[in-house]
N, C-alpha and C positions, 0 to 999 in steps of 0.2 A: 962366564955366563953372559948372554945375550942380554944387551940393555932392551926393553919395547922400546919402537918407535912412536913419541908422545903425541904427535899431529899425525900419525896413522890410528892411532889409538881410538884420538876424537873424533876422527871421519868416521871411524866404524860407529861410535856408540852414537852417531846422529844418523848416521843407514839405519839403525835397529833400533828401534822407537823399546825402549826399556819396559816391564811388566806396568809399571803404576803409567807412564803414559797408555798404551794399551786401553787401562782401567777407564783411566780418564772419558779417553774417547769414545768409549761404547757407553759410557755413562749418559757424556752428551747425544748419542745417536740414541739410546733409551728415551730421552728427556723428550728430543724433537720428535719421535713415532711417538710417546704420551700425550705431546700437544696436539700435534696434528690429531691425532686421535680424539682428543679432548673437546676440541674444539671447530669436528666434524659436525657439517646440519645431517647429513644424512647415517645411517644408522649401518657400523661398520662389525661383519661377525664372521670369527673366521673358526672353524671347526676342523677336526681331525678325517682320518680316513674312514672311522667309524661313524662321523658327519655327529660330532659331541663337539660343543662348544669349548672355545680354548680364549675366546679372546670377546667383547662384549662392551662396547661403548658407551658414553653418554646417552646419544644420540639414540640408540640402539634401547637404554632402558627407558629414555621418553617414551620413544614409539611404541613400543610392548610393553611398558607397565608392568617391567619386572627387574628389579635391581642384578646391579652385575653378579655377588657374591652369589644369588639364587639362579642363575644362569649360566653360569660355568659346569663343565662335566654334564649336562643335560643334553638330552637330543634335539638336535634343530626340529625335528617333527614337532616339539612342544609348539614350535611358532609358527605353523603351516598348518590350516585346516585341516579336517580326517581327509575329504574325498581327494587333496591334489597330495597326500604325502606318497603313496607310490610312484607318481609321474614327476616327481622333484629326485625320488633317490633314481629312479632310472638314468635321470639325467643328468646326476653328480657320476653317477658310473661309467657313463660315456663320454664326460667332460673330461675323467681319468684321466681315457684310454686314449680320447683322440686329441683333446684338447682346443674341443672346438665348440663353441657353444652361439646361441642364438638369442639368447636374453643378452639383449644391449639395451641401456637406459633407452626410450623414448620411441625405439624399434619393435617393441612385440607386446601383441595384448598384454591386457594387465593381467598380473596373479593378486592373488590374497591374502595378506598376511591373518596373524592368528594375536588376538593379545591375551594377556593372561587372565583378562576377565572375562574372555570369552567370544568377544566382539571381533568383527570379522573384517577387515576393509583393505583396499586395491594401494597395491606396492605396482613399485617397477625395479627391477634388479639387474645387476651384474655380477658375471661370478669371475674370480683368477685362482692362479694353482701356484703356490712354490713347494719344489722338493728340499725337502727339509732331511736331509743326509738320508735316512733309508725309509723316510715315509714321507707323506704329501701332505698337506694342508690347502685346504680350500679358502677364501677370503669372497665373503656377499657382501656389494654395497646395494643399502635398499632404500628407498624412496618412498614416502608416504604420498599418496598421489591423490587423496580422497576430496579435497579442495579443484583441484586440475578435473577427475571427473566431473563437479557438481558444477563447475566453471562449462564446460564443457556440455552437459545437459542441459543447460539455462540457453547456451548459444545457439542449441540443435531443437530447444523448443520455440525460440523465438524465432527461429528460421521455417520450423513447422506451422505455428502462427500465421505468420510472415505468409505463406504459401495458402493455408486455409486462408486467411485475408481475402487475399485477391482470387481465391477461388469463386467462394462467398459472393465478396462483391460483382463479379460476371455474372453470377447466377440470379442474385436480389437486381441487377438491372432489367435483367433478361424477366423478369417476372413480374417488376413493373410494369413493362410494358406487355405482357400479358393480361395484368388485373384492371389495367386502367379500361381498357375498352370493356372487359363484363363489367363494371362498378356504372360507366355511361349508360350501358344497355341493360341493365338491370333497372335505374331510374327512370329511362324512357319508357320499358313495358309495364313499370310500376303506375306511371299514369296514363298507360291507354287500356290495361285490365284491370278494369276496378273489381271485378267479382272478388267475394272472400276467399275463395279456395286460390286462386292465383296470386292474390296478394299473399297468401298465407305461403305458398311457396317459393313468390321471389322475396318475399321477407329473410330468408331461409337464405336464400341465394345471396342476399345484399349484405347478410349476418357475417356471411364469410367470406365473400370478400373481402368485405372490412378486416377481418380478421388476420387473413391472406396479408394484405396490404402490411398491417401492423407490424408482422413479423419478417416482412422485407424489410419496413425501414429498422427493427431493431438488427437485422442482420448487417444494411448498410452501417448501423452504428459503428457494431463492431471492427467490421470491415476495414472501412474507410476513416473512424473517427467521426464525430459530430462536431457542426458549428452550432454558434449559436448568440445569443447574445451574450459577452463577456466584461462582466463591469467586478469592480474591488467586493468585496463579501467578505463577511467576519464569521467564520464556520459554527462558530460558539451557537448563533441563535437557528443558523441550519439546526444542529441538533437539538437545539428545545421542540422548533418546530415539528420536527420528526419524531422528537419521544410525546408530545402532546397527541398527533395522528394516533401514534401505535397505543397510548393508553386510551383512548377510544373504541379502539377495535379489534388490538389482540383479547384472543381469553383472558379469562381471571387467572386461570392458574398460570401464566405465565408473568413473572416479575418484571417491571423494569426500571432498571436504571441507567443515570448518565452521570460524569463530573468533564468538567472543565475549569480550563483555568483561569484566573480572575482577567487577566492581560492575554489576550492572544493575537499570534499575526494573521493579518489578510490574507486573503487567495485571490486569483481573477478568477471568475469560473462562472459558468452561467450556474445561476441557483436550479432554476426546474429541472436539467441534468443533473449536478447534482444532489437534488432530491430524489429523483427517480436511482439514482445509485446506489443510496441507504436505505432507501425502501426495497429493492430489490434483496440486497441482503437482509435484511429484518424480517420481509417475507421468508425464503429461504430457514431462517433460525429460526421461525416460528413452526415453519413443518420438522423440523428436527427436532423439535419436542414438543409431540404432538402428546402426552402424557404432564407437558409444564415443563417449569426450570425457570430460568434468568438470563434473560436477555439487557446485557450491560454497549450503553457507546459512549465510547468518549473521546476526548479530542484534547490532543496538545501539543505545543513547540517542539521541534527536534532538530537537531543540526547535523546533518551527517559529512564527517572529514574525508580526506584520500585514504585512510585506511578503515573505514566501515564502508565504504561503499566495494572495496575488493570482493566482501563477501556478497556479493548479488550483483550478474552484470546487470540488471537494470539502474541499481542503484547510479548514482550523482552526486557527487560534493557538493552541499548547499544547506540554506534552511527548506525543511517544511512545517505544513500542520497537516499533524497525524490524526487521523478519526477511525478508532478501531469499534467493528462490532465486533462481541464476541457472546458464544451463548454455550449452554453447557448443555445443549443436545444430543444427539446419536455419532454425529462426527463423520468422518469423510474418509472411508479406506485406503491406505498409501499410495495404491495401484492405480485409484482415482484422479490424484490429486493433479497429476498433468496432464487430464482432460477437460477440469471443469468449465476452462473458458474455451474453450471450443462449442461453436456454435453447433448445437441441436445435440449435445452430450447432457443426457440426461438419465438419474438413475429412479423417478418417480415412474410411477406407473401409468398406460397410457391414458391418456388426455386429462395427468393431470400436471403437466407441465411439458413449454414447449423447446426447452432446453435452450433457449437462449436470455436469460435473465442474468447470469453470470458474461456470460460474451458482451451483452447489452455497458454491461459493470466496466469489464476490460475497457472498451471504444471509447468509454466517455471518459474515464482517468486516464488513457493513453491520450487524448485530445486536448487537456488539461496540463499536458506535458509529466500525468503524475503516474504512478503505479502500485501495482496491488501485490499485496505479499500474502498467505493462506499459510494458515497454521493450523493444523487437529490431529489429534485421535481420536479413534474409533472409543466410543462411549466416555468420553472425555468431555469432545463440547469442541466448537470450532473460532477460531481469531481470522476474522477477515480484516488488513490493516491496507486504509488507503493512504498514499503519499501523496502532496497536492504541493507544488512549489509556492513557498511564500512569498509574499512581493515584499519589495526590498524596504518600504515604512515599517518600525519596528510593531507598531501597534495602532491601534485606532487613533489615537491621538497626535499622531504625525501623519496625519491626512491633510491637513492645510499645506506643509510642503509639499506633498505630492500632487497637490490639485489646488495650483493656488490660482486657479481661473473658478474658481466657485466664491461666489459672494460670502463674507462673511459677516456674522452680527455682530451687536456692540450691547452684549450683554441684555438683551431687549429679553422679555419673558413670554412664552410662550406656552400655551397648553394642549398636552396631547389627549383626545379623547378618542379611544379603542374600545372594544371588549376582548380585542385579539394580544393577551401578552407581551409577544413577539415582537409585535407590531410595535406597542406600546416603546420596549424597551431598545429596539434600534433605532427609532426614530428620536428618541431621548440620548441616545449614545451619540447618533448624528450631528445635533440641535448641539450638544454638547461642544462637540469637536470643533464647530467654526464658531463657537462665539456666543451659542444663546444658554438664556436659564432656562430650566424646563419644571413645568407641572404635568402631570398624568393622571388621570380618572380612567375608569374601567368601565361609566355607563354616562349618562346625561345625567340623573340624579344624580352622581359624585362630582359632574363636572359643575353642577350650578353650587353645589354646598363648597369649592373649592373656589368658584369665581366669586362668590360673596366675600369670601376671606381677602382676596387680591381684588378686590376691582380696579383699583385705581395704578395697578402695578402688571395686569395682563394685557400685553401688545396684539396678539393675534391667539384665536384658537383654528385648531384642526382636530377636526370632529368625522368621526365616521357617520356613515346616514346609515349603515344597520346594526343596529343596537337592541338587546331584552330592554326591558322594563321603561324607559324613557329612550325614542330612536333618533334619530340625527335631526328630520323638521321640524321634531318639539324640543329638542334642547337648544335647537336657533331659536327658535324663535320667542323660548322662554329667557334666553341670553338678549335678545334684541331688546327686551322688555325691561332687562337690567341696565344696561348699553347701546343705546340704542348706535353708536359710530365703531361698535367692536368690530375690529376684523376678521373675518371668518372665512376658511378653507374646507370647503366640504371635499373627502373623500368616499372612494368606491369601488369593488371590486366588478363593480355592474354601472356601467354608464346607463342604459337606457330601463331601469329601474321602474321608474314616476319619481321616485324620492328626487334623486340629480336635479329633475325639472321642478321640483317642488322646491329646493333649496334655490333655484334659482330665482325662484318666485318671492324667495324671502329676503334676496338682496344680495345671495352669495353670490362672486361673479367667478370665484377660483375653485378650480374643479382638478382635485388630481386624483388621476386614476390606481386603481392599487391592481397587481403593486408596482411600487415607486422605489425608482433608485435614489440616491443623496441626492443625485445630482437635480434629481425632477424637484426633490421636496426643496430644497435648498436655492434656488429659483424661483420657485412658485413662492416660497415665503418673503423673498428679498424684492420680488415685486408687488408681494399684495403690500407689504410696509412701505413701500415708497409714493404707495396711490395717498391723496390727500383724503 
């Protein structure tokens, strides 16, 4: 009997990898196609020749919202809308036969996925084929692409903009100077036909012009941006001022309200822009519910990082202060929504809007460096939210480092007399910030029952000269009579009055005009205290 040769023996059984190595190895190549699989982003689904699922990822039950065990043995039509599932199997049939296909990621319109709740939204796919001993299996890798289109709409409407812009503004130039010589030659024949009937029709004629005019420069707004005067602003008394307006003159049946927050940060931004921005939308939610509802605005801090700003290319990494109106009106139908700022897009009836009040909105928050984001549905109610970059002082009270060329006080007291709120309380926030103590009265009567209590402890007052019940030359002069060396600051939103001249008559020599930035009030105060 032939002995085996014991080192040919081994060489063989290391040629022929034994049953349990074998095992082994397709273990490990299971484990690596699991991972891989596993911890795919995009959603991998590979179905039989009958196009029934066989295989169904993680990635694959994020996106369709349907777990694996319930997706297996089903038909891929489950996750293809009704109208594309014929032109998908055609295309698996030809993919068969020829092996050629024309879905490549990033290369062909988008399709539509199907999810299991129903909802509908844009893939991008690839398909491959292995024959699998005597049948075929298909494998789709798909991509949810719904982010990338809205990326993408955002680029092609700003580009659309962008284009309306500068269309715009050639046209509002070219129309200036159209208007400007009728508006000349309208007031020259205004004074050489005195008859009523002639007056009566270039009245007519000078009406719209004017009007003409107005809606060129809200067109340049949009357009080009506005300047303007741009000084530090604490948005909080924007909005009081604004909800005070609107509870004067909206209906009754319409509610409003505002909050804000106790601390908020500055803006630079010219106030009368944006005033006319809030009022713009306030108007707007008032005609959306023209039967009532609640019109709510309000304002506060937000920081948005590199990954909130992905979601909106206008967004930017930074602080802002936010001031959203928002009203629960009739709402803005989808197909709307990305025209409203375009200039002369209007869906009021005629003459009774000229479709640029929203464009007006855009030019002055785009000029502001800020921007507007829009939220509704239809009989829902609509969120108009403007972004305004904050300036780098965290709050009012870190205004001395940002402006430390403004005089500051040494705790000196001083008293505010308004009947304008507003007024009252930023120029006391102000007074506060560099230095001084403050008192506030609401008329001349409360300011003299206040100045009895301190006399010997108030350094200056600023007093408005129009005032109810006791007006600015009787509260001086009723104060002169307590005081006769008190220092006094008359304000005014009207220099040439009589009153101004009348307070000067009374000894006032400080005259600041309203309205006043810090810087005016904060100046004019550190001078009149330094006069003997």
């Amino acid at each position: 009997m032939d002995t085996p040769n014991t080192a040919e023996q081994e060489q063989a059984n290391l040629a022929e990898p034994s049953s349990s190595q074998m095992a082994s190895s397709l273990r490990l190549s299971e484990a690596r196609l699991a991972g891989i699989l596993a911890s795919a982003m995009d959603a991998i689904i590979t179905v039989d020749e009958e196009q029934r699922v066989v295989l169904f990822n993680a990635a694959a039950e994020k996106m369709f919202h349907c777990a694996s065990a319930e997706a297996l043995g089903q038909p891929l039509d489950r996750f293809i809308p009704v109208r594309m599932r014929e032109a998908h199997r055609q295309h698996i049939r030809n993919f068969g036969d020829t092996r050629v296909t024309q879905r490549t990621m990033g290369k062909l319109r988008s399709l539509s996925g199907l999810r299991a709740d129903g909802e509908e939204f844009p893939i991008e796919a690839s398909i491959s084929q292995v024959d699998a001993e005597d049948h075929k299996l298909y494998t789709v890798i798909i991509r949810d692409i719904t982010e990338k289109k809205r990326l993408e709409s955002q680029f092609l409407r700003a580009q659309r903009m962008e284009s309306i812009g500068t269309l715009a503004g050639g046209i509002a130039h070219d129309l200036n100077n159209v208007l400007s010589p009728i508006l000349t030659a309208v007031e020259l024949l205004q004074m050489r036909f005195t008859d009523e009937s002639s007056q009566r029709l270039l009245n007519i004629l000078h009406t719209n012009a004017v009007r003409g005019s107005e809606m060129v420069k809200q067109v340049l707004s949009f357009a080009r941006g506005v300047e303007g005067d741009y000084a530090p602003l604490q948005p909080k008394h924007l909005v009081k001022e604004i909800v005070k307006i609107l509870s004067d003159t909206l209906p009754k049946n319409i509610e409003i309200t505002c909050s804000n927050p106790a601390e908020m940060w500055n803006v630079r931004g010219d106030a009368t822009q944006l005033h006319q921005v809030l009022m713009n939308l306030c108007v707007n939610a008032r005609d959306a519910m023209s039967q009532g509802g609640r019109l709510h605005i309000e304002a506060e801090n937000v920081e948005i990082d590199e990954h909130y700003s992905r979601m909106d290319a206008a967004l930017k990494p930074g602080r802002y202060v936010l001031i959203s109106v928002i009203d629960t009106g009739t709402g803005i139908p989808e197909s709307n929504l990305s025209k409203i700022f375009d200039p002369f897009f209007t869906t009021k009836e005629a003459g009774q809007g000229t479709g640029l009040g929203l464009s007006t909105v855009a030019g002055i928050v785009r000029s502001h460096g800020g921007f507007v984001n829009v939220y509704s549905e239809l009989g829902r109610g609509s969120q108009f939210k403007i972004y305004l970059p904050a300036l780098e002082t965290l709050q009012a009270s870190s205004a001395q480092a940002a402006r430390p060329d403004l005089p500051l006080g040494n705790g000196e007291l001083i008293m505010v007399v308004d009947d304008e709120s507003a007024i009252r309380e930023i120029a006391r926030e102000t007074l506060h910030t560099f230095g001084y103590q403050v008192l506030t009265a609401s008329d001349g009567t409360e300011a003299l029952a206040l100045f009895a209590q301190h006399r010997d402890e108030v350094r200056c007052v600023i007093t408005d000269m129009m005032m109810p019940f006791l007006d600015g030359p009787a509260t001086i002069r009723a104060l002169r009579k307590l005081a006769p060396q008190l220092k006094i600051i008359a304000t005014s939103g009207l220099k040439a009055n009589g009153k101004t001249s009348e307070a000067a008559q009374l000894g006032v020599a400080t005259f600041l005009p309203k309205p006043y930035t810090a810087e005016a009030l904060l100046k004019a105060l550190a001078a009149e205290l330094k006069e003997k």
